[in-house]
C-alpha atoms as one frame of an Amber mdcrd trajectory, in Angstrom:
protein
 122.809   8.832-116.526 122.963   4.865-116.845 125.527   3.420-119.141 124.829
   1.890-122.734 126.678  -1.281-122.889 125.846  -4.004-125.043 124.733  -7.248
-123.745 122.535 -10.146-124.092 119.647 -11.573-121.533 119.898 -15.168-121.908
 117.035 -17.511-120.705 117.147 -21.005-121.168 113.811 -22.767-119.519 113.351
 -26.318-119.801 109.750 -27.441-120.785 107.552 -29.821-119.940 106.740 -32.190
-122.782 102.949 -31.823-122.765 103.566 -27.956-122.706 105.920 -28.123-126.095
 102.726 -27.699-128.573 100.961 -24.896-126.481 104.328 -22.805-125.887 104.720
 -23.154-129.958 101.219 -22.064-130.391 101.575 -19.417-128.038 104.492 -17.675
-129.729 102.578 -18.261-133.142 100.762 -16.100-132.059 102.795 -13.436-130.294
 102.712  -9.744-130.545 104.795  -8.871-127.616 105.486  -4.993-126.912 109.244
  -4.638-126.944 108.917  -1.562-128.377 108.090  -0.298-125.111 111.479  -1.443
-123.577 113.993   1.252-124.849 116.958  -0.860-124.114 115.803  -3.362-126.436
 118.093  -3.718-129.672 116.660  -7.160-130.534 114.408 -10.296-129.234 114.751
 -13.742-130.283 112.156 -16.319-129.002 111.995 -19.585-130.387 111.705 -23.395
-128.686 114.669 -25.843-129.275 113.514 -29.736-129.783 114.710 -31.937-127.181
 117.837 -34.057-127.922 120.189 -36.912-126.442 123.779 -36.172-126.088 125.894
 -39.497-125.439 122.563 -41.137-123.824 121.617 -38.196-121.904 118.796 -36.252
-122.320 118.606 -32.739-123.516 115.117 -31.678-122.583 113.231 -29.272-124.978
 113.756 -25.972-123.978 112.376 -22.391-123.819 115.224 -19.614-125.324 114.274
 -16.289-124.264 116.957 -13.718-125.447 117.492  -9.868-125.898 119.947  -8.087
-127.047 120.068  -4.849-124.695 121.865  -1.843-123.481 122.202  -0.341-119.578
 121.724  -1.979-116.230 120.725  -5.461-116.591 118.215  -4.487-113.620 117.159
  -2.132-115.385 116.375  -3.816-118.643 114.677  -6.662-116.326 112.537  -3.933
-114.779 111.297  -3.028-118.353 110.532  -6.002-119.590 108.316  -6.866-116.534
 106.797  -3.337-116.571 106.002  -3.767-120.430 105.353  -7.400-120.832 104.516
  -9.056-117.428 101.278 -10.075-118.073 102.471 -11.884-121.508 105.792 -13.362
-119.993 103.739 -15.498-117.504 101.399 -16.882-119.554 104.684 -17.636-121.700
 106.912 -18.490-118.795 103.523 -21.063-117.260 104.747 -23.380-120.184 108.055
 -23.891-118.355 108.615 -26.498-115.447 110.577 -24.067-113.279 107.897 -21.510
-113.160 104.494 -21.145-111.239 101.945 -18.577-111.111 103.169 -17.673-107.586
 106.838 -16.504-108.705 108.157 -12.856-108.607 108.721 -12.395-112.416 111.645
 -10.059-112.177 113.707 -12.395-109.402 112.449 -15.424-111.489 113.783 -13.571
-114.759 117.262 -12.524-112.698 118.031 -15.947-110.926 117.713 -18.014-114.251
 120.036 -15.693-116.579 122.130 -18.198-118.442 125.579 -16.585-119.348 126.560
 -16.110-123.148 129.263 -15.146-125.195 128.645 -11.987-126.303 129.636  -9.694
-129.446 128.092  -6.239-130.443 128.797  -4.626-133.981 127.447  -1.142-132.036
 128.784  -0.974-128.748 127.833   1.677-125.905 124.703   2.554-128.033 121.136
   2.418-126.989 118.296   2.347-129.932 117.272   5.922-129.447 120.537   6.907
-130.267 120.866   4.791-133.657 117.380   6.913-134.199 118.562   9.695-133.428
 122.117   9.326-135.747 120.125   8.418-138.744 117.671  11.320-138.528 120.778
  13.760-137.892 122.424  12.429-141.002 119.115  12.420-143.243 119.043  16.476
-142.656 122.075  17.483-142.691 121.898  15.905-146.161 119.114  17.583-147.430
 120.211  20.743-146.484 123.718  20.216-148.081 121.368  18.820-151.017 119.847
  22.670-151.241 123.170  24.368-152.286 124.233  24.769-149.217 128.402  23.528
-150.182 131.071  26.604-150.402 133.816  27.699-149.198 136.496  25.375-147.890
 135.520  22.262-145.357 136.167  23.448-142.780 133.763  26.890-143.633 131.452
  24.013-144.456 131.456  22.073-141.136 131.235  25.363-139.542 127.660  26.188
-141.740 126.494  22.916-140.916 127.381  23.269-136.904 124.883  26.683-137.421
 122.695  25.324-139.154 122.350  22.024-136.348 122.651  24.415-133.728 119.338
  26.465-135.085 116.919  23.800-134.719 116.339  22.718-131.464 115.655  18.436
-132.318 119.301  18.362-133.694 121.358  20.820-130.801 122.161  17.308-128.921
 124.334  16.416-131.825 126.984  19.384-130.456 127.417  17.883-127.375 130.090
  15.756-126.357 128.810  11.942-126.341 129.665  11.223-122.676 130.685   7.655
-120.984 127.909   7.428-118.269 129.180   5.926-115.117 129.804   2.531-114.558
 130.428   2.012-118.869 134.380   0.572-117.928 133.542  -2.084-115.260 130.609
  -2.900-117.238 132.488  -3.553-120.422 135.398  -5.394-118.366 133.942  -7.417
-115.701 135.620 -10.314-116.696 139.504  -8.848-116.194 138.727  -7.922-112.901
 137.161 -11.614-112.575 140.562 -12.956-114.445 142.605 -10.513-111.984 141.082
 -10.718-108.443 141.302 -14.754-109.228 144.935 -14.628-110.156 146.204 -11.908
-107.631 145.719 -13.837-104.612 146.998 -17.221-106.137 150.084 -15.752-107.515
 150.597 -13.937-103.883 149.745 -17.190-102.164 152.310 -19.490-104.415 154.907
 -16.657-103.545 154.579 -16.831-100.052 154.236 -20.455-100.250 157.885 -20.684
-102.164 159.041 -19.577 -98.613 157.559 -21.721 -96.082 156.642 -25.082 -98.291
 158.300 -25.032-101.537 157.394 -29.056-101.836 153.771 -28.410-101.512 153.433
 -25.256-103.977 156.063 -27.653-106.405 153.633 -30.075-106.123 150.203 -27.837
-106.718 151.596 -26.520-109.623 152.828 -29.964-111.302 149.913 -31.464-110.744
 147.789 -28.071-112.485 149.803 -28.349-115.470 149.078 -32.194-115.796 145.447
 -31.947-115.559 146.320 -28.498-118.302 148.112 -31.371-120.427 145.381 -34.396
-119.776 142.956 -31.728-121.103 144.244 -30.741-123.834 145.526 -34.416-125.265
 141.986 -35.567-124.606 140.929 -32.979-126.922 143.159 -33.579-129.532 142.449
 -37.207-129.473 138.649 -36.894-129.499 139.252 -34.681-132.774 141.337 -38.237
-134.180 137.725 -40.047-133.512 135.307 -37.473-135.065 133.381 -39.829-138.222
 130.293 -37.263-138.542 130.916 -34.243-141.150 127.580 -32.592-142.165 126.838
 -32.612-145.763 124.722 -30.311-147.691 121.177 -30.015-146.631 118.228 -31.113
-148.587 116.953 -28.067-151.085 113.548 -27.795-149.881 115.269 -27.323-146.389
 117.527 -24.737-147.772 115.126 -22.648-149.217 112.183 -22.687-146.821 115.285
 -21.349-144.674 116.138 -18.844-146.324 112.780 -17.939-146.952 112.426 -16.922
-143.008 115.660 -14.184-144.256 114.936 -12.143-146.735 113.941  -9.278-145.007
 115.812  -6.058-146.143 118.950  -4.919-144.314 118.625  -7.170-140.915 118.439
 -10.781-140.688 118.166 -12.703-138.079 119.045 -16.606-137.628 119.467 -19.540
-134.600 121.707 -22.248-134.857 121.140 -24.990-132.052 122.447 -28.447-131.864
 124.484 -31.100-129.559 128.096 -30.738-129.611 130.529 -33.211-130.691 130.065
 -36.722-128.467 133.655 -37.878-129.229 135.474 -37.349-125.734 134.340 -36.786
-121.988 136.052 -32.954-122.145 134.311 -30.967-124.847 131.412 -29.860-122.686
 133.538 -28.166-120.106 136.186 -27.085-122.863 133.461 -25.927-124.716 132.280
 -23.492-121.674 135.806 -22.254-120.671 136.510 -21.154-124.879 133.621 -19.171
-124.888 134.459 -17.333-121.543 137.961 -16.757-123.226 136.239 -15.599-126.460
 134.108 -13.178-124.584 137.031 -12.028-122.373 139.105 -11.229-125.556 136.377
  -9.311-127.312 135.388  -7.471-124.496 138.877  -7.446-122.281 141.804  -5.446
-121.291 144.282  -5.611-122.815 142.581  -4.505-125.964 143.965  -7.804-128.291
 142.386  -8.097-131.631 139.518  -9.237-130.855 138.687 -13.058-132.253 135.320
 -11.323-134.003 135.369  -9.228-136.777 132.405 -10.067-139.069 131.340  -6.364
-140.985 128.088  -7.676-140.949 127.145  -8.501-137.595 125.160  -6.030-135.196
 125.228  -8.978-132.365 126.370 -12.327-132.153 125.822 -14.953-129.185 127.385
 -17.918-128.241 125.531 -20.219-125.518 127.031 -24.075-123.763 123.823 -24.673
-122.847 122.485 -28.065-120.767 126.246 -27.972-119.256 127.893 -27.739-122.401
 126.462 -30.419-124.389 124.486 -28.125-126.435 125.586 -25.227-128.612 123.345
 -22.417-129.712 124.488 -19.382-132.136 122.238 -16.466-132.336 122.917 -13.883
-134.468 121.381 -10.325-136.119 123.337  -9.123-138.742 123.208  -7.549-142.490
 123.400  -9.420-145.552 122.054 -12.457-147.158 122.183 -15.494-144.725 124.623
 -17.402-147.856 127.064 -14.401-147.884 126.789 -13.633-144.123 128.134 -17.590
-143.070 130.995 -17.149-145.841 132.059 -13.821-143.838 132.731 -15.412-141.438
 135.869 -17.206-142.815 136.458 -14.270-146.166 139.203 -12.574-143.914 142.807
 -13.053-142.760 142.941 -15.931-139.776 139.095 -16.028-139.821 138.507 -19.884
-139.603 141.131 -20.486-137.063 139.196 -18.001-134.956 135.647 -19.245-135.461
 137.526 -22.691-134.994 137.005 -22.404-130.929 133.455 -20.889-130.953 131.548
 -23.076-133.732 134.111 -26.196-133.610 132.918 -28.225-131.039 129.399 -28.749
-132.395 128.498 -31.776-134.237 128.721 -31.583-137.794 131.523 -29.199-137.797
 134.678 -30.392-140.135 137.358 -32.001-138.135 139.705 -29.350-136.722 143.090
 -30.126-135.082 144.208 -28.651-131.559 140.911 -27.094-132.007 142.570 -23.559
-133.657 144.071 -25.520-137.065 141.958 -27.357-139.595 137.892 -26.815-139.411
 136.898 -24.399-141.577 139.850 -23.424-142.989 140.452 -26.798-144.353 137.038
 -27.365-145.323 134.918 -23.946-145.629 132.192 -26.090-147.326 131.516 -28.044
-144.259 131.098 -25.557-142.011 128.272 -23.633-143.977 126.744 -27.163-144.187
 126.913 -27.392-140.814 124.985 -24.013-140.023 122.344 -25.216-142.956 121.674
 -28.617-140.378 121.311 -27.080-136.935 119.658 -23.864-138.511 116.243 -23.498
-136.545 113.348 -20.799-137.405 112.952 -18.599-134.819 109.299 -18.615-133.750
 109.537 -14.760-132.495 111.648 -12.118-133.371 111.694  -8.439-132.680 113.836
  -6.601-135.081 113.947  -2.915-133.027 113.311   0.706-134.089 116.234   0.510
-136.828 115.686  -2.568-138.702 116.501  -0.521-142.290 119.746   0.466-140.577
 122.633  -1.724-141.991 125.523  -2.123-139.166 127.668   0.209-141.178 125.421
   3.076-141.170 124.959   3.030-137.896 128.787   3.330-137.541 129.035   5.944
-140.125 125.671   7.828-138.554 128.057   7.713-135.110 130.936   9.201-136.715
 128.875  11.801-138.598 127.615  12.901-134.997 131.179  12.764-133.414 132.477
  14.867-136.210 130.270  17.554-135.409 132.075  18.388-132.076 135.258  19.917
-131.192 137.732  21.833-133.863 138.830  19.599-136.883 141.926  20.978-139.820
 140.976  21.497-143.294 142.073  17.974-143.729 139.900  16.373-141.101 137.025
  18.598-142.333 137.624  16.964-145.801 137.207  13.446-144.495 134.479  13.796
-142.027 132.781  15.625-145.087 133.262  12.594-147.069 131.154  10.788-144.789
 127.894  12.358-146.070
């Protein structure tokens, strides 16, 4: 039994500049078979344009991304198995690949890491499936009379009446955490704590036999903490460039590409902010935080909580000079953007995950100002570095808004183990 964590499969593959056209052409052109990968939730495949951030070049680049559950060996293993044939002639675009590579060490070795968020967590695409088709008959046999008695006489009907056909008796077993689901989920606290363990036993001992030199270590950490953070804050003093509203006809041929019913799908991709020499490794080290919180132990509030997003990603790519935002979620794209910032705190949060790309209003030790001064701004500033996706695979359960497939899950839960009269009531309430 693998585990069903959420995750994304970054590839970032720079391309050579005679091979831009023919990888665009290619992907016009595309019918790849993800449906054959079952860990697949969703595929974005799209070129970004190359770019110059403070005189250096960002080449253009190959962005290759899933959004899967289990193993990441695993899902690698799939994709090969389903696709290989298709992923090299893709791939033969790309400078670092020849026709002599091992596609499934090539694919491993040049993972980029992400910040990633999942709306349905520890949930393959079968499942979602199978949720929605549990729901849609219990339904219609509640929709044949089938309501007396109290709820909990109810449930009870309804657990006899799942337990009678043999496609729904999953649903009354207990949805189990497969092995390896915690460390999978955590990886970065035990990165955080087997980094900090041994320094914090090392400056201990250390107080003991050279006090002076730990003193000193320590002093001169929190300086280059402090020379860090005032370079930040006076690189946000020298930002001039605000983005403004975009042109209509850009506007609407975007939103053209999302209007597809329940799931949307957009990329934003652009150089960050050139003010300052720090941003680009800032930049990297606030998305690992992000990551850690939303994923992390202790269980804070996590920085993300957009009701419309099934998955959200973060990328620093080209060493943190470039920012790229790739989301699927629910909703117009208009509406979607303003959720973003519609709830309590919500701008200072998206503050250190969208606020060091260029465009983005002027924020102030990077948590205050931004969007929450001016919300305008910052859904200009999605509208400039908004780029089409040239292939996108939508999954099994693209009719599935992210709250049904929450409310499919508890549905499913509900079915198992003894609930009260009043539990019976609510879980009721959910069909």
């Amino acid at each position: 039994m693998r585990h069903r964590v959420h995750a994304g499969y970054t590839l970032l593959l720079p391309l050579g500049a005679e091979r831009v056209k023919a990888a665009a052409a290619w992907l016009a052109g595309a019918a790849l078979p993800f449906d054959r990968c079952g860990s697949t939730h969703f595929a974005t495949i799209t070129i970004l344009d190359a770019d110059e951030y403070r005189k250096q070049p960002l080449p253009a680049t190959l962005l290759f991304a899933t959004s899967f559950c289990g193993p990441a060996d695993a899902h690698v293993d799939e994709l090969v198995q389903a696709m290989g044939s298709e992923l090299r002639e893709l791939f033969a675009n790309c400078e670092r690949f020849s026709a002599t590579h091992d596609l499934a060490e090539f694919i491993t070795k040049n993972r980029h890491s992400d910040c990633f968020y999942s709306g349905m967590q520890n949930i393959a695409p079968d499942d979602v499936s199978r949720h929605a088709k549990l729901r849609e008959v219990i339904e219609q046999w509640l929709g044949a009379g089938n309501i007396t008695g109290t709820a909990v006489k109810v449930r009870a009907r309804i657990q006899e009446f799942v337990r009678s056909r043999d496609d729904l008796k999953w649903a009354l077993e207990p949805d189990r955490v497969a092995p390896g689901t915690w460390i999978a989920m955590h990886w970065r606290t035990l990165t955080i704590v087997a980094t900090l363990v041994p320094i914090a036993g090392l400056s201990i001992a250390g107080l003991f036999y050279h006090p002076a030199i730990v003193g000193a270590v320590w002093l001169a950490v929190v300086l280059l903490v402090v020379a860090v953070v005032f370079s930040i804050r006076l690189s946000e003093d020298e930002q001039t460039y605000v983005s403004t509203r975009q042109p209509d006809e850009k506007v609407r041929a975007l939103a053209a590409t999302q209007n597809r019913p329940v799931i949307n799908e957009f990329v934003i991709a652009g150089r960050i902010k050139e003010e300052g020499v720090m941003r680009p490794m800032v930049l990297r080290a606030a998305l690992w935080l992000v990551a850690w919180l939303v994923q992390g132990i202790p269980r804070w509030r996590t920085p993300i909580e957009i009701p419309t997003v099934a998955t959200a990603r973060w990328i620093a790519a080209d060493r943190g000079r470039r920012l790229i935002f790739i989301s699927n979620y629910t909703n117009a794209a208009e509406a979607y953007v303003r959720d973003f910032i519609d709830f309590p705190t919500g701008a200072r949060d998206i503050n250190i995950s969208f606020g060091f790309g260029r465009g983005y209003p002027k924020t102030r030790w990077i948590l205050n100002g931004g969007a929450a001064t001016d919300p305008n701004a910052f859904a200009y500033v999605v509208g400039e570095h908004q780029r089409p996706a040239a292939y996108w695979y939508r999954g099994p359960n693209a009719n599935l808004s992210i709250d049904n497939i929450r409310l499919n899950r508890q549905i499913r839960a509900g079915l198992v183990g003894t609930l009260a009269e009043r539990e019976a009531q609510e879980w009721l309430h959910l069909l």
